[in-house]
C-alpha positions as CSV (number, residue, x, y, z in Angstrom):
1,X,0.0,0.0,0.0
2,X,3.0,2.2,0.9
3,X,4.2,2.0,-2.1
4,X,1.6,2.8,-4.1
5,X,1.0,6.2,-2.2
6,X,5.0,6.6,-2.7
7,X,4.6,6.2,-6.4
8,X,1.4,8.2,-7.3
9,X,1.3,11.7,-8.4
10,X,-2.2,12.7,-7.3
11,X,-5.2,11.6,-5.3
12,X,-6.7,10.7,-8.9
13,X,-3.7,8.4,-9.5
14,X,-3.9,6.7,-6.4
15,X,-7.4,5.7,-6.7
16,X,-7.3,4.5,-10.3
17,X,-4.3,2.1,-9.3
18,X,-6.0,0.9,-5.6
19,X,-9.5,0.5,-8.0
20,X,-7.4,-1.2,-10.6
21,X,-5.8,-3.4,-7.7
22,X,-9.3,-4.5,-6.3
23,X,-10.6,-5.4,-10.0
24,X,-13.1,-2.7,-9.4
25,X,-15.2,-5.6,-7.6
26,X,-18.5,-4.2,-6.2
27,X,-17.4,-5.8,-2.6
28,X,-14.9,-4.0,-2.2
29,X,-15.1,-0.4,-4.3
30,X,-17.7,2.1,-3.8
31,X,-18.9,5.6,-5.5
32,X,-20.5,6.5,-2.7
33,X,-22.6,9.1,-4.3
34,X,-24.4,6.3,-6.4
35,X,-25.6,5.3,-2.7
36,X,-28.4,7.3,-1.9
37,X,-28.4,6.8,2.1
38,X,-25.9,6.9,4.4
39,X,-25.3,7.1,8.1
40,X,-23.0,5.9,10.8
41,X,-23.5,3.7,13.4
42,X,-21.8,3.5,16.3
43,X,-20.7,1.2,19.4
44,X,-17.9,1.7,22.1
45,X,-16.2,4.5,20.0
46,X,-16.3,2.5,17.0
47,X,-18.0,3.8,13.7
48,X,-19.3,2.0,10.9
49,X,-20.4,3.8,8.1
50,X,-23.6,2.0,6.3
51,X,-24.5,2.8,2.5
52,X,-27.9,1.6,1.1
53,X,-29.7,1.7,-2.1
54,X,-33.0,2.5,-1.5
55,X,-35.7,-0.5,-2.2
56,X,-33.2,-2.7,-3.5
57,X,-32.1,-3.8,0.0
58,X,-28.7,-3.5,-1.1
59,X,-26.4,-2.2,1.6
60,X,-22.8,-2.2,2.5
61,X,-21.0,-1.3,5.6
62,X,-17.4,0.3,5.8
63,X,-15.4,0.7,9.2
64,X,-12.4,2.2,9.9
65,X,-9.6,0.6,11.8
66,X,-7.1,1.9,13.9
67,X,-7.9,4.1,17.6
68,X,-9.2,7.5,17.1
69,X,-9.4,7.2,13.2
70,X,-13.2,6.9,13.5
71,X,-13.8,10.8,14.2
72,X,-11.6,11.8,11.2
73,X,-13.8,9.5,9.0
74,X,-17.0,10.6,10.2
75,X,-16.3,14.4,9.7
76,X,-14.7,13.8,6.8
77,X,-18.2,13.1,6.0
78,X,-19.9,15.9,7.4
79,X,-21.1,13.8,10.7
């Protein structure tokens, strides 16, 4: 992963190679705007953050690891 970061030239760059990386596989990539809910959830000062799709009943779940990382990801997006 380091070295990916090392060796990209812009925040565009990285996420083509790490989407490239992951095969663009819908388990593991997500353009969260295409997700029309979102909120986070929380237990024991850990964060998930859960996308759904509406009536499909499609929904995915992202958490952050590492100690104190959670409040950076949730006001990263605006919660």
């Amino acid at each position: 992963m380091k070295k990916l970061i090392d060796h990209s030239n812009s925040v565009e760059e990285l996420e083509e190679s790490l989407k490239a990386l992951l095969e663009e596989d819908e388990k593991y990539v997500h353009f969260i705007p295409e997700w029309p809910s979102f909120k986070f959830k929380g237990f024991l000062g850990k964060h998930t953050l859960r996308l759904g799709k509406g009536g499909t009943g499609a929904w995915s779940s992202v958490t952050v690891n590492g100690k104190g990382n959670s409040k950076q990801f949730r006001t990263y997006y605006g919660q």
